[in-house]
C-alpha positions as CSV (number, residue, x, y, z in Angstrom):
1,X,242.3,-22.7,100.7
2,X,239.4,-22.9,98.4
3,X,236.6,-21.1,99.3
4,X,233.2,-21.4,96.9
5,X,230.8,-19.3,99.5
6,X,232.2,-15.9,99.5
7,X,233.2,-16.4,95.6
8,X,236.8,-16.5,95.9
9,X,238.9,-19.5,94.3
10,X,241.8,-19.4,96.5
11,X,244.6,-21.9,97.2
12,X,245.8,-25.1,95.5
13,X,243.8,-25.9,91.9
14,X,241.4,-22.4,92.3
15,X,239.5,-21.7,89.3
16,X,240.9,-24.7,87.7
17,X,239.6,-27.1,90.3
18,X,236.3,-25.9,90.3
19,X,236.1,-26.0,86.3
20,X,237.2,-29.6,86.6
21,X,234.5,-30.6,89.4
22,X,232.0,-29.5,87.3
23,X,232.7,-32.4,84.7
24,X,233.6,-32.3,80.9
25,X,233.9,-28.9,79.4
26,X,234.0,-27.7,82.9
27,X,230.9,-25.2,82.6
28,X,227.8,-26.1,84.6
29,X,226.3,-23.7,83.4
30,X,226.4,-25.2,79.7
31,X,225.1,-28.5,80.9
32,X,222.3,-26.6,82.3
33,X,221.5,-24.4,79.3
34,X,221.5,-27.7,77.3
35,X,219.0,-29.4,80.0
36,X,216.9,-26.0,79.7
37,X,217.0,-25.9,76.3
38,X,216.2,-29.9,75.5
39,X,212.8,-29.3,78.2
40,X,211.5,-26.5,76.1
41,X,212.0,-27.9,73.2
42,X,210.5,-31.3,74.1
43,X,207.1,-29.1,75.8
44,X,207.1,-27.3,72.2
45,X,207.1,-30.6,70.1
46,X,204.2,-31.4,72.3
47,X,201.9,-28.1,72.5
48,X,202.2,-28.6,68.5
49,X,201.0,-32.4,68.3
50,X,198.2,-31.5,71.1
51,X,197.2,-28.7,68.7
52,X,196.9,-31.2,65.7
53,X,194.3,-33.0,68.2
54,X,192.4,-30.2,69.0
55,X,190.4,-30.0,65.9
56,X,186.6,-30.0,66.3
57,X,184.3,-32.4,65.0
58,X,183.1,-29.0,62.7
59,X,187.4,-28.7,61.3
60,X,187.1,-32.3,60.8
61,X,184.1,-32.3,58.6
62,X,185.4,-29.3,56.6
63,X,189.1,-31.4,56.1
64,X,187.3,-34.1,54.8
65,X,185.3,-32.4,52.8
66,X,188.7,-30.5,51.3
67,X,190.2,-33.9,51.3
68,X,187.4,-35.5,49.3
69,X,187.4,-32.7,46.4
70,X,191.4,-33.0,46.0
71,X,191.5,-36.7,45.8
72,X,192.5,-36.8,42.5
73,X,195.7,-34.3,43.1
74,X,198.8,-35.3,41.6
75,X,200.4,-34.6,44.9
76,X,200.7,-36.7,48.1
77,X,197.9,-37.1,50.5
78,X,200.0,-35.7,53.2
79,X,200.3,-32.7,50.6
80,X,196.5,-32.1,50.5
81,X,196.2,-32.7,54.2
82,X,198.3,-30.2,55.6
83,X,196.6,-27.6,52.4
84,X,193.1,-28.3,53.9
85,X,193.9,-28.2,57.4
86,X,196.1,-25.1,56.7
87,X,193.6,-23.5,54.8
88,X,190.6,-24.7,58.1
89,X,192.9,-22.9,60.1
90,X,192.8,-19.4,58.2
91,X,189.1,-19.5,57.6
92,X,186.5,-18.0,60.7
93,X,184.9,-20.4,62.8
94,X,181.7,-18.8,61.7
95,X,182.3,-19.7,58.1
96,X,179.7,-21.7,56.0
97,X,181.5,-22.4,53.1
98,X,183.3,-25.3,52.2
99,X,187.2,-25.0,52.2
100,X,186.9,-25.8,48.2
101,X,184.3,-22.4,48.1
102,X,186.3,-21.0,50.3
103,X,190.1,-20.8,48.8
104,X,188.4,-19.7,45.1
105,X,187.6,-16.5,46.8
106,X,190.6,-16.0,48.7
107,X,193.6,-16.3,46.7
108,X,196.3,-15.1,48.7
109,X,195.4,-17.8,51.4
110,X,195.3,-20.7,48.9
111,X,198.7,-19.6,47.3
112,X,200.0,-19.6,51.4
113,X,198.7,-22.7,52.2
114,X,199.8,-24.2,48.9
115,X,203.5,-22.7,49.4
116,X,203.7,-24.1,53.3
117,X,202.1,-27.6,52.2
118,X,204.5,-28.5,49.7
119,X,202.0,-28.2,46.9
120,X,203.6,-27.1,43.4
């Protein structure tokens, strides 16, 4: 007898036929992890692109600016992209200077965004 309800796995098969009910691998429970796992991922992937979006027409001025002074880098555009819009991000909303103005007098977040953008 093989009764699931009250946890035991007597009779013919026990443990064993349960394990193979579940399918390959016979773990649920690792199917479900996977499924878990997949979902938050995929929600992650797109909190990050919605946050890309959420720039303000203000951030968007200031990239371009930042954009427009490093156009003749030696680097890829994506390069100086991802500098200026990493070095929008660390600078107040309530700042007035340009990104350019900006980075000369903070060092420690130029060389930061320089390391995460790729930029040597």
């Amino acid at each position: 007898m093989n009764n699931r309800s009250n946890g035991r796995f007597d009779g013919p098969g026990g443990r064993e036929a349960y394990r193979d009910a579940a399918g390959p691998g016979g773990d649920r429970r690792g199917s479900t992890i996977k499924l878990k796992l997949s979902a938050l991922l995929l929600a992650g992937g797109v909190l990050a692109s919605a946050s890309a979006f959420a720039q303000s027409a203000d951030d968007k001025k200031w990239i371009n600016q930042c954009l427009s002074d490093n156009k003749d880098a030696k680097v890829a555009a994506s390069v100086v992209s991802t500098y200026c819009t990493c070095m929008n991000g660390k600078m107040s909303d309530n700042e007035t200077r340009s990104i350019t103005q900006w980075e000369k007098a903070n060092p420690n977040a130029r060389k930061a965004c320089e390391q995460e953008a790729g930029w040597s």
